[in-house]
Chimera marker file (.cmm) of the C-alpha trace (Angstrom):
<marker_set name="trace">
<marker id="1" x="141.372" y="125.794" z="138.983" r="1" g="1" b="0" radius="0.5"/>
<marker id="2" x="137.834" y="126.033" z="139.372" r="1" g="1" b="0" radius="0.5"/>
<marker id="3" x="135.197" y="124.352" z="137.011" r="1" g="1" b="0" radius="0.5"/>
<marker id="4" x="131.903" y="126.102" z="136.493" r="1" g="1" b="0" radius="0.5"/>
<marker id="5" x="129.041" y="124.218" z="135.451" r="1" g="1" b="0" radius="0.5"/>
<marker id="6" x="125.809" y="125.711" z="133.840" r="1" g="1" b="0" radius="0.5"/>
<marker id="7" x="123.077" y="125.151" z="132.109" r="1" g="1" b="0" radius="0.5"/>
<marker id="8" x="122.405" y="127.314" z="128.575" r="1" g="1" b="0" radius="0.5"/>
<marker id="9" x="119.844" y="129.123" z="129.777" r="1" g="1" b="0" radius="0.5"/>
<marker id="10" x="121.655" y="130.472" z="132.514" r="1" g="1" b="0" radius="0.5"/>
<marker id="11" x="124.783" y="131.145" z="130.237" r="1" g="1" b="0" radius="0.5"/>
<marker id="12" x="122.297" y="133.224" z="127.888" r="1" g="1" b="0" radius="0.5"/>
<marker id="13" x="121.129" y="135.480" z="130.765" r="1" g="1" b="0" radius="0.5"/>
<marker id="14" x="124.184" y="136.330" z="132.349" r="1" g="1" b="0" radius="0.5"/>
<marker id="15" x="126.925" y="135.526" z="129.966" r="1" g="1" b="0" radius="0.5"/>
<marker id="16" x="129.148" y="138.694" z="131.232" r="1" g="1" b="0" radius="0.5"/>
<marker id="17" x="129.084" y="136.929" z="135.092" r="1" g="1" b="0" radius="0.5"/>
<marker id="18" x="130.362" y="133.598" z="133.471" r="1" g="1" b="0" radius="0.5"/>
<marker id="19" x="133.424" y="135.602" z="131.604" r="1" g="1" b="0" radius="0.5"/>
<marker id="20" x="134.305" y="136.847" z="134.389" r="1" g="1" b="0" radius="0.5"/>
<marker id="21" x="134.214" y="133.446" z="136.057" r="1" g="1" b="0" radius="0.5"/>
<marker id="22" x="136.413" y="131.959" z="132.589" r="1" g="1" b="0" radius="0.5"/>
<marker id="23" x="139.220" y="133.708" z="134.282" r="1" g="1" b="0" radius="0.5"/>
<marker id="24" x="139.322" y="131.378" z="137.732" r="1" g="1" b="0" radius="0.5"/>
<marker id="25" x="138.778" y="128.509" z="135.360" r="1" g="1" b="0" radius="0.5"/>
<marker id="26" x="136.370" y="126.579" z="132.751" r="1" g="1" b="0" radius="0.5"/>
<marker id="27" x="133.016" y="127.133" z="132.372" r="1" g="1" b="0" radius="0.5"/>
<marker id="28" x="131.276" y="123.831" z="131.232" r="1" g="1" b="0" radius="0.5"/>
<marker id="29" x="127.749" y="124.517" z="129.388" r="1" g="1" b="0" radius="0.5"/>
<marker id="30" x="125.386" y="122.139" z="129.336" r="1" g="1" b="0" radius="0.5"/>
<marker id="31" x="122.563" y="121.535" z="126.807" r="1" g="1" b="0" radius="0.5"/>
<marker id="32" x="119.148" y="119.657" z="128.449" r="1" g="1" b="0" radius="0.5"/>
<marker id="33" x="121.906" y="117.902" z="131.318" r="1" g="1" b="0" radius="0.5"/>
<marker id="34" x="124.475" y="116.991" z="128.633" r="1" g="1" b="0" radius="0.5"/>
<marker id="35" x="127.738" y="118.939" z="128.327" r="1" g="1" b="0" radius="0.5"/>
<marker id="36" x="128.026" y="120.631" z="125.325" r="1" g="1" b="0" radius="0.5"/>
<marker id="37" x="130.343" y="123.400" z="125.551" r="1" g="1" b="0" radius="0.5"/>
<marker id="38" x="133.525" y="125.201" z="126.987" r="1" g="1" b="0" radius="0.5"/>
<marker id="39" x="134.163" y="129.092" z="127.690" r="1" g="1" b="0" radius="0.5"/>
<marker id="40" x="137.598" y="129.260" z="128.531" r="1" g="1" b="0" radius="0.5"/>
<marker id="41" x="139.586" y="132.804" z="128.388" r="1" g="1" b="0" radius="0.5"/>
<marker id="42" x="141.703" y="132.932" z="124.773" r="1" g="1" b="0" radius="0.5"/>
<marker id="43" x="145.146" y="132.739" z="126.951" r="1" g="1" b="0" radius="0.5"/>
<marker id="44" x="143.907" y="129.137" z="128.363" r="1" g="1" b="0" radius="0.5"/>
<marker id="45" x="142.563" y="128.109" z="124.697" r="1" g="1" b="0" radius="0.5"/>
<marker id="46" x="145.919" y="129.198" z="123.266" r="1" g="1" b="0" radius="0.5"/>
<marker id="47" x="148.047" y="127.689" z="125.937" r="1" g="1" b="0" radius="0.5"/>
<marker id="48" x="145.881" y="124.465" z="125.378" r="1" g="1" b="0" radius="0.5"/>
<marker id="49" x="146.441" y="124.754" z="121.503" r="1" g="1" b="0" radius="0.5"/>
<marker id="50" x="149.912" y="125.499" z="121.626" r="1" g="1" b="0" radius="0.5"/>
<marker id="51" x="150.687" y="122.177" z="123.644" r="1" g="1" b="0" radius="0.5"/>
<marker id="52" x="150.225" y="120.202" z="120.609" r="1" g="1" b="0" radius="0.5"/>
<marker id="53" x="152.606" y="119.710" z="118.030" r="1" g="1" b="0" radius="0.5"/>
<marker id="54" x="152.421" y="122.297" z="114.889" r="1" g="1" b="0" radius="0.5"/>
<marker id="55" x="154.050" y="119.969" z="112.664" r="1" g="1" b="0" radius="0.5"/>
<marker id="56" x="155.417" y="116.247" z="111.869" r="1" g="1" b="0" radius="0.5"/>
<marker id="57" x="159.065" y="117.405" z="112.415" r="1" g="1" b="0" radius="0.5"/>
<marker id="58" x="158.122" y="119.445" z="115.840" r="1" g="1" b="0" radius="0.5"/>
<marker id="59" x="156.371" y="115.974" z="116.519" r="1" g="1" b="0" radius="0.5"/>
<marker id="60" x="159.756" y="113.982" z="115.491" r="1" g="1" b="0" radius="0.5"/>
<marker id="61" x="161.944" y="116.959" z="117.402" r="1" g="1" b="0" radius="0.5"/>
<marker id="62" x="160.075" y="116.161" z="120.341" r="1" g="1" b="0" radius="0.5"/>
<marker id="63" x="162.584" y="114.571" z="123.053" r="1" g="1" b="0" radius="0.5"/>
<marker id="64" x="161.026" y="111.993" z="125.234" r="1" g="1" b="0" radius="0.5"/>
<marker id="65" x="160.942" y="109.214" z="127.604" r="1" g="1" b="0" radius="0.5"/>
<marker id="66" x="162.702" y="107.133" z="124.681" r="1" g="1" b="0" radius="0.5"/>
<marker id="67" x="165.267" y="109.319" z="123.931" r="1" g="1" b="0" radius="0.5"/>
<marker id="68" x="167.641" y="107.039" z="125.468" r="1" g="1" b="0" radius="0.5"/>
<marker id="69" x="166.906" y="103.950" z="123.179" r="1" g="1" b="0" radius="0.5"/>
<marker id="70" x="169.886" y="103.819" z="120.235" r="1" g="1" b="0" radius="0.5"/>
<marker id="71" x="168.337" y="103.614" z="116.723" r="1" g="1" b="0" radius="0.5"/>
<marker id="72" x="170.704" y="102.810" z="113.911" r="1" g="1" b="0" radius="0.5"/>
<marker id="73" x="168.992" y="101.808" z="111.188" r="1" g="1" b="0" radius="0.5"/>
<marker id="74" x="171.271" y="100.005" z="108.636" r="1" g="1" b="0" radius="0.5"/>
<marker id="75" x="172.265" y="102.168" z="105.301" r="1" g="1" b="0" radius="0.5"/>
<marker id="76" x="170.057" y="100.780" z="102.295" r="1" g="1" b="0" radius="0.5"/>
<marker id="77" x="171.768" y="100.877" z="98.619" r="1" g="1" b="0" radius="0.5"/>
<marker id="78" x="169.326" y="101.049" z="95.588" r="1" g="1" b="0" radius="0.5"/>
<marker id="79" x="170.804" y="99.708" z="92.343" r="1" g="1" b="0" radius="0.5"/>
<marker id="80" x="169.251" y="101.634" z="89.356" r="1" g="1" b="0" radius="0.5"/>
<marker id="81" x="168.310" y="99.836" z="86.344" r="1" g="1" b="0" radius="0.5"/>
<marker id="82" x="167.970" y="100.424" z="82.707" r="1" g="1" b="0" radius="0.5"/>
<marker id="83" x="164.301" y="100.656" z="81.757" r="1" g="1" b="0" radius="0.5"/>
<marker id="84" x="163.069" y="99.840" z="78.051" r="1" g="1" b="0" radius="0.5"/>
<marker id="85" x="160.609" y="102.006" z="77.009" r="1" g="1" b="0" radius="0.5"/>
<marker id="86" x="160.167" y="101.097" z="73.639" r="1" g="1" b="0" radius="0.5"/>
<link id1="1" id2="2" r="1" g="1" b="0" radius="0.2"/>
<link id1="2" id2="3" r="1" g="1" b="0" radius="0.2"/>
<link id1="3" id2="4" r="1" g="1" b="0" radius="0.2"/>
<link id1="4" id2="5" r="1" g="1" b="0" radius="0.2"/>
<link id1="5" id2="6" r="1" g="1" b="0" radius="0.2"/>
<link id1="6" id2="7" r="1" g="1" b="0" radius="0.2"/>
<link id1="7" id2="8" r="1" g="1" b="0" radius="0.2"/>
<link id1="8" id2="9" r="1" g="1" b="0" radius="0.2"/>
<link id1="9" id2="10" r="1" g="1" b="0" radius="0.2"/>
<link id1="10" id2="11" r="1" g="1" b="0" radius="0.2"/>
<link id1="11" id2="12" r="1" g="1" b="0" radius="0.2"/>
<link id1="12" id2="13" r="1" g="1" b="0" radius="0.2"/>
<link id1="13" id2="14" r="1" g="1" b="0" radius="0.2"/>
<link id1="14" id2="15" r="1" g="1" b="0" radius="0.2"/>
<link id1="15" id2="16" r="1" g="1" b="0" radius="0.2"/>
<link id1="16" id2="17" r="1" g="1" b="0" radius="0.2"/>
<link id1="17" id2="18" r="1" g="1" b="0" radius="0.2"/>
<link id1="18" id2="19" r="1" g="1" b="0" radius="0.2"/>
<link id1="19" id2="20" r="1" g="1" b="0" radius="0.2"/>
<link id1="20" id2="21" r="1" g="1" b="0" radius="0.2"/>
<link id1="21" id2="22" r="1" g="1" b="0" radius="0.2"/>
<link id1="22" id2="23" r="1" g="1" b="0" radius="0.2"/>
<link id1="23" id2="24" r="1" g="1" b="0" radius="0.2"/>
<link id1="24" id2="25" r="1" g="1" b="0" radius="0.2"/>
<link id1="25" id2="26" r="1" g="1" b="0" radius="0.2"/>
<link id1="26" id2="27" r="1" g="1" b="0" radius="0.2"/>
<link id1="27" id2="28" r="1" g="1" b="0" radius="0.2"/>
<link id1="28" id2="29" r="1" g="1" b="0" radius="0.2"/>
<link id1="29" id2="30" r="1" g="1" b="0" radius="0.2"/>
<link id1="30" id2="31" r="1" g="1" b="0" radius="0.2"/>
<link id1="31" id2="32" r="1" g="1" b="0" radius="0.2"/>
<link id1="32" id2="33" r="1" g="1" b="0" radius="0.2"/>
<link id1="33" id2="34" r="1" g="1" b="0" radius="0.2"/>
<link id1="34" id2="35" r="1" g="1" b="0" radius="0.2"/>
<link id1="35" id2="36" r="1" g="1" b="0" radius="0.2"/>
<link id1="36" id2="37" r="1" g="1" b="0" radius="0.2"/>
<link id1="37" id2="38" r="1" g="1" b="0" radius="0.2"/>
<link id1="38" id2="39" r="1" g="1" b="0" radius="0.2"/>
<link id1="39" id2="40" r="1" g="1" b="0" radius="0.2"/>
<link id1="40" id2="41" r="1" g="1" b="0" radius="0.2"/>
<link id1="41" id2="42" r="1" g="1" b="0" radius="0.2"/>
<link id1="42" id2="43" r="1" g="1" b="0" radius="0.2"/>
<link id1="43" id2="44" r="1" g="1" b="0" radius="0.2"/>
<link id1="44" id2="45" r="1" g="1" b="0" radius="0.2"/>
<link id1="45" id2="46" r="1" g="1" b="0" radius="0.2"/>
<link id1="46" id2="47" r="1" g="1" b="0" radius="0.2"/>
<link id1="47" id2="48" r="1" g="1" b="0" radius="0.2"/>
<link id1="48" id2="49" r="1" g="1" b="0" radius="0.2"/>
<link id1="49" id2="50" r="1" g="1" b="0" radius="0.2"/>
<link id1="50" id2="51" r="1" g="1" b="0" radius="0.2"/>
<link id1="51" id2="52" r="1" g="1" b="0" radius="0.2"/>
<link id1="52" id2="53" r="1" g="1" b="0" radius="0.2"/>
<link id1="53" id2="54" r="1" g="1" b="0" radius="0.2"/>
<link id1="54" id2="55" r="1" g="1" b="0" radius="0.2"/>
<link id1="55" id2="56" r="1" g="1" b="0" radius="0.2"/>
<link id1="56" id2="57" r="1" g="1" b="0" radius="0.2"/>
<link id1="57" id2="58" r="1" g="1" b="0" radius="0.2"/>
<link id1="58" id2="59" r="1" g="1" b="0" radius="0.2"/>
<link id1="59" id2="60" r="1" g="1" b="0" radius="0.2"/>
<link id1="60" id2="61" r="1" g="1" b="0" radius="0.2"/>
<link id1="61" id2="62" r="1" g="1" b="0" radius="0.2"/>
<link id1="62" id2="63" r="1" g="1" b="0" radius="0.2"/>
<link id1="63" id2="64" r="1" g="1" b="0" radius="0.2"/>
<link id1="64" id2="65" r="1" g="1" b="0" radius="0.2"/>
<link id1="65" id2="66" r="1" g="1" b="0" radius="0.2"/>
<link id1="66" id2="67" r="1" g="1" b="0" radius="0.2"/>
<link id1="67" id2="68" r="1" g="1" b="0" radius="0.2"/>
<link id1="68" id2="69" r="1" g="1" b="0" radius="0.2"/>
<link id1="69" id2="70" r="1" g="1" b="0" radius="0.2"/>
<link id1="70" id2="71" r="1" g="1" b="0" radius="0.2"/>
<link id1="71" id2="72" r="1" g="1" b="0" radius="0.2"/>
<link id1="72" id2="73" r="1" g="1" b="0" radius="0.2"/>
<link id1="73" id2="74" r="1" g="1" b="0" radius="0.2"/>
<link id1="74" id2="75" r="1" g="1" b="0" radius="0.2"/>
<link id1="75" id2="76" r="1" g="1" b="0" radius="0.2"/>
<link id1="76" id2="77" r="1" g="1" b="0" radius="0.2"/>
<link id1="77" id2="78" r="1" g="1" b="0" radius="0.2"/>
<link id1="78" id2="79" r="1" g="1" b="0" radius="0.2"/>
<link id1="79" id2="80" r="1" g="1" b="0" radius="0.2"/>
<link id1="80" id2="81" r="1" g="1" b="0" radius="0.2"/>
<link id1="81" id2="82" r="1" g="1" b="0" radius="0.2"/>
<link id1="82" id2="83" r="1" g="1" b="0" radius="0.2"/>
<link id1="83" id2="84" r="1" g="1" b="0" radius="0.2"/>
<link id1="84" id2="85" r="1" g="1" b="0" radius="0.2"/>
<link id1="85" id2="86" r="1" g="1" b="0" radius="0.2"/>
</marker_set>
């Protein structure tokens, strides 16, 4: 994959040249020598989106390097009590 670096001024002239150049691979902007931004095609910015967990039970669903460690938590009983509430 190859990373393009350039500076905003050149994006803003020739911004169709550095879309085209998206598709090899990232196109890091830079504002006065400091990186500011990313053009990356939408396929690579979904791909890179999609790789993260949607939700805390995809995140729990997830199997891992410690999928092989046994968890049995103990059962826990709650007694209920009578509350006063007068």
């Amino acid at each position: 994959m190859d990373v393009t670096e350039v500076s905003s001024r050149e994006f803003n002239r020739d911004a169709s040249r550095l879309k085209k150049q998206a598709d090899k691979g990232p196109v890091v902007i830079t504002d006065r020598g400091v990186r500011s931004h990313v053009l990356l095609t939408y396929r690579d910015y979904e791909a890179l989106k999609g790789s993260r967990a949607k939700s805390l039970l995809q995140a729990v669903a997830q199997r891992g390097p410690a999928d092989d460690i046994a968890f049995d938590p103990p059962r826990v009983s709650i007694d209920s009590r009578g509350v006063d509430l007068g």
